[in-house]
C-alpha positions in Angstrom: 147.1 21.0 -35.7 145.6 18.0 -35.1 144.5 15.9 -38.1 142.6 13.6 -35.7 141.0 15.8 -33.5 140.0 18.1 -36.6 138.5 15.1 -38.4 136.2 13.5 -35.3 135.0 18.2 -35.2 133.8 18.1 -38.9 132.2 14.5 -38.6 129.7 15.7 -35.6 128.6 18.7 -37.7 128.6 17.3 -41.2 125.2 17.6 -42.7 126.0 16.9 -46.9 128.8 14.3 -47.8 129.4 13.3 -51.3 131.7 11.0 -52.4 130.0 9.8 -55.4 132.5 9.1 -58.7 134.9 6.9 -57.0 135.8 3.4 -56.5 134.9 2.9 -53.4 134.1 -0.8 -52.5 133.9 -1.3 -48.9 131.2 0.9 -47.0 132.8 3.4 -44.5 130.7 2.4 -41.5 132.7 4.0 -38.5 133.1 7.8 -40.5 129.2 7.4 -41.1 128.4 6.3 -37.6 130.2 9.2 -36.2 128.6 11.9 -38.1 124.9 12.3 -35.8 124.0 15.4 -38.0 124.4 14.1 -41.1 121.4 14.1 -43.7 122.2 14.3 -47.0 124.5 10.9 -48.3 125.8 11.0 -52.0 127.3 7.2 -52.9 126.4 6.8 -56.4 128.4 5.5 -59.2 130.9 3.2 -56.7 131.6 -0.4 -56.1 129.6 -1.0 -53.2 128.5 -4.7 -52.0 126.7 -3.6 -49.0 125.2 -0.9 -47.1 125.1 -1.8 -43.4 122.3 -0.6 -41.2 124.4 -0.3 -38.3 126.5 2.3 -40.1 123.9 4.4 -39.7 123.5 6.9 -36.6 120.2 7.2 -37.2 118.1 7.0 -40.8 115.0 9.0 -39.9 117.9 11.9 -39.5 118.5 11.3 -43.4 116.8 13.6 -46.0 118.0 12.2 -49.5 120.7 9.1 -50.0 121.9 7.6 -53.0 123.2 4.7 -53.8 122.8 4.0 -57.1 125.3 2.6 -59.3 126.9 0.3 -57.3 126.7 -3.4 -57.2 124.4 -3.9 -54.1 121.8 -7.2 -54.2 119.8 -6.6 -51.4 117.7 -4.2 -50.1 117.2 -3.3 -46.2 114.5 -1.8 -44.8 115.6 0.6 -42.5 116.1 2.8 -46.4 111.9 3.5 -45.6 112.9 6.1 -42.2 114.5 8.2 -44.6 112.5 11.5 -45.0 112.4 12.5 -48.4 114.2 10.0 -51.3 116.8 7.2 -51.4 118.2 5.9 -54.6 119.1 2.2 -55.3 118.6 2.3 -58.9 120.5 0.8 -61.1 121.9 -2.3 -58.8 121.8 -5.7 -59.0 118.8 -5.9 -56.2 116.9 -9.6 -55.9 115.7 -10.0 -52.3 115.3 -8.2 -49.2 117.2 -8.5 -46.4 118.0 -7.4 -42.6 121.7 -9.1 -42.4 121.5 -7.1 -39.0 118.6 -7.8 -37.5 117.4 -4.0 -37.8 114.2 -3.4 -35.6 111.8 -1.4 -37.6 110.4 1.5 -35.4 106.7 1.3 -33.9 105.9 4.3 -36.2 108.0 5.6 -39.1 107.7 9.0 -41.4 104.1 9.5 -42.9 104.3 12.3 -45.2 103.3 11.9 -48.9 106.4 13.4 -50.4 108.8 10.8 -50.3 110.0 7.9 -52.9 112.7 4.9 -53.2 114.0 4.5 -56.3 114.5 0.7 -56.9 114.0 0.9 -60.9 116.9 -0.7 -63.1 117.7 -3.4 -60.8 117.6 -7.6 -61.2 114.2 -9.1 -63.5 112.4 -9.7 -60.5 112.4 -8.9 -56.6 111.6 -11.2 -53.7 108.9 -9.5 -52.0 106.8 -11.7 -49.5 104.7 -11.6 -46.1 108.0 -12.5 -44.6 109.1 -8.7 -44.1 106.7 -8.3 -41.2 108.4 -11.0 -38.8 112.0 -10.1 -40.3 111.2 -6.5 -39.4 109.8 -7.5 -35.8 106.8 -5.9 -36.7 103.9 -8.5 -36.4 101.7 -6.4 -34.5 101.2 -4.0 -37.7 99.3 -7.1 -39.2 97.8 -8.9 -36.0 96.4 -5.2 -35.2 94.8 -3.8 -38.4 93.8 -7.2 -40.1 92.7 -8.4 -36.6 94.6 -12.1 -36.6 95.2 -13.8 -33.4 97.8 -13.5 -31.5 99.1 -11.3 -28.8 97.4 -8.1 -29.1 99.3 -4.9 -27.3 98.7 -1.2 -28.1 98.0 0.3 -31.9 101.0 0.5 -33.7 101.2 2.6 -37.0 101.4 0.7 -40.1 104.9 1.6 -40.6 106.5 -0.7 -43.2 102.9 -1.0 -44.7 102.7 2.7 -45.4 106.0 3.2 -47.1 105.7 0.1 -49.3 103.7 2.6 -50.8 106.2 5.0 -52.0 108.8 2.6 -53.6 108.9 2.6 -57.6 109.9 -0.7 -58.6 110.5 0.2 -61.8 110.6 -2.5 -64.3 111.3 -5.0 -61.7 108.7 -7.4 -61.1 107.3 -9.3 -58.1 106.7 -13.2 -58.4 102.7 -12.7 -57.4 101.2 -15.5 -55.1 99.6 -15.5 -51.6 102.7 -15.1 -50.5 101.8 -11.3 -50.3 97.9 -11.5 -49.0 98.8 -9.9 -46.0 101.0 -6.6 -47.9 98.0 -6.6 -50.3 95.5 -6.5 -47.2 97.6 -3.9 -45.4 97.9 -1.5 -48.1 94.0 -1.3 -48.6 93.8 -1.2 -44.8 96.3 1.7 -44.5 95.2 3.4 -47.6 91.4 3.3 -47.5 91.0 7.2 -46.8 92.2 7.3 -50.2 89.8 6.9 -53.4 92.5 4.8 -55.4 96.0 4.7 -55.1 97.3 6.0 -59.0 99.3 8.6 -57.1 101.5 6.2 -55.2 104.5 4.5 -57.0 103.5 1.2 -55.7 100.4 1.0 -58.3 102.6 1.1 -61.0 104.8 -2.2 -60.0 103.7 -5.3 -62.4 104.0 -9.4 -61.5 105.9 -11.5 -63.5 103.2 -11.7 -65.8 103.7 -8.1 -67.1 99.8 -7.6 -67.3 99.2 -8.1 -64.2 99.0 -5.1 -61.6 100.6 -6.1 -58.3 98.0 -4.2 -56.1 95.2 -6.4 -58.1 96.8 -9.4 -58.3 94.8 -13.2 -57.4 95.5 -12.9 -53.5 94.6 -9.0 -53.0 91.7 -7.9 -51.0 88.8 -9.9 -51.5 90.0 -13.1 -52.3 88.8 -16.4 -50.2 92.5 -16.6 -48.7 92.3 -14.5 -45.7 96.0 -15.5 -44.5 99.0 -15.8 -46.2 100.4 -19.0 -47.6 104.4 -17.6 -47.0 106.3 -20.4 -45.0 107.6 -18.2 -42.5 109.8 -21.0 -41.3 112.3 -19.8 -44.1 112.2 -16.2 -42.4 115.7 -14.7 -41.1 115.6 -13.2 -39.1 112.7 -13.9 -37.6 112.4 -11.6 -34.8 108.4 -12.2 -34.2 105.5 -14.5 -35.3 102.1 -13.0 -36.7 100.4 -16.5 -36.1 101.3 -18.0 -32.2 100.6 -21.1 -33.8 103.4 -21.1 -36.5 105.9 -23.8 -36.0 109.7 -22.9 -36.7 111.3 -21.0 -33.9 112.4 -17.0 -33.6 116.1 -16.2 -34.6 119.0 -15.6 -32.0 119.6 -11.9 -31.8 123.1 -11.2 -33.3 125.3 -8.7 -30.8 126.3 -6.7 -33.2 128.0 -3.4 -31.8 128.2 0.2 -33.4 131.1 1.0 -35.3 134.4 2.6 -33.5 136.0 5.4 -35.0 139.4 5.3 -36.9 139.4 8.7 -37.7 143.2 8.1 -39.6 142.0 6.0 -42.5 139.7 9.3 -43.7 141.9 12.5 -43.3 141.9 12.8 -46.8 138.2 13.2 -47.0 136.7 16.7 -47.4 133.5 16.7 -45.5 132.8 20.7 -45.0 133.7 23.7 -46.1 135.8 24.0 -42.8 137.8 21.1 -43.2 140.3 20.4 -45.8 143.1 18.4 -45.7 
């Protein structure tokens, strides 16, 4: 038999892997890359530092992930294609990041029943207006808040609509008008709805603990129509939701997919099929 060609069979149909309880430190990016029909990723309780985006075939395949219990500080993202819940509890998350220069999709999942689990992670979170250009997606907010700029076809409020479903937990987020335009495009997005209780988002607090995020000084209605986020300290910054914002756009990175190196995880039992 042959251990190779055996592994690269069960990583193409591969739909549950679970590897959770180890001490697994470095992210196996070319065994995750190489399984297309995977959808359920079980990581918990491991030394991981980082999750990388390009690891992933492709995340609006993915039903549930966890990740927590590890020792991960940022948080990407591309976590908000995934269709029903992804855990990052219980990490050591500040900031968030695109280290790859992921290119959020023109529309992502809209269904109700989904949550991110970033509870039990650092005091407070850095969530700003920033996410938009980092995420390439400045026509989300140049289209529904109507700013200037180049305007193309409607996109769907895709990272504005799943802000929605992450539970934040204790973790607080360092209020300013450095979030007026999240604030402005979660009542945009959400205005069908009478109030917003039944999303996880209403529950997340500012640094002052009596403060509600959704209701903080810059949300919907105050005299600052536009943000006061320096986007020059954006990266990457992959698009700009003001033409007229100096600073310039970041050099796209050529980062390539993982190869496969199917030797280093023989030992890995990934279906019922294939033990070794």
């Amino acid at each position: 038999m042959d251990p190779a060609g055996v592994v690269s069979g069960c990583l193409l149909v591969a739909t549950t892997l679970d590897v959770s309880y180890n001490s697994i430190s470095e992210f196996p990016s070319a065994m995750i890359y190489n399984m297309p029909t995977l959808q359920n990723l079980y990581f918990q309780h491991n030394q991981l530092i980082e999750v990388p985006s390009y690891a992933i075939f492709n995340a609006s395949n993915l039903a549930i992930i966890d990740f927590s219990y590890n020792n991960l500080t940022t948080f990407e993202l591309w976590v908000l294609l995934v269709q029903t819940s992804a855990d990052f509890s219980h990490n050591q998350i500040s900031k968030i990041t695109n280290k790859y220069f992921f290119d959020m999709p023109l529309s992502t999942p809209t269904t109700q029943q989904r949550i991110f689990y970033l509870n039990n992670n650092s005091p407070t979170i850095n969530l700003t207006d920033g996410i938009y250009e980092m995420y390439d997606s400045c026509d989300e907010v140049i289209e529904m808040l109507e700013l200037p700029g180049n305007q193309g076809i409607f996109i769907a409020p895709g990272i504005s609509f799943n802000l929605a479903f992450i539970n934040f937990g204790a973790t607080q987020i360092n209020c300013s008008c450095n979030q007026a335009y999240i604030l402005q495009m979660l009542q945009a997005t959400f205005s069908r709805f009478q109030d917003m209780t039944g999303f996880p988002i209403y529950n997340a607090t500012c640094t002052d603990s009596t403060i509600n995020f959704l209701l903080s000084s810059c949300a919907p209605g105050s005299i600052v129509p536009n943000s006061t986020f320096n986007f020059e300290q954006v990266y990457p910054r992959q698009c700009k939701i003001l033409e007229d914002e100096p600073g310039s756009l970041s050099n796209i990175q050529n980062i390539s997919a993982p190869t496969l190196n199917v030797v280093r995880y023989e030992f890995i039992k990934i279906h019922k099929d294939c033990f070794f």
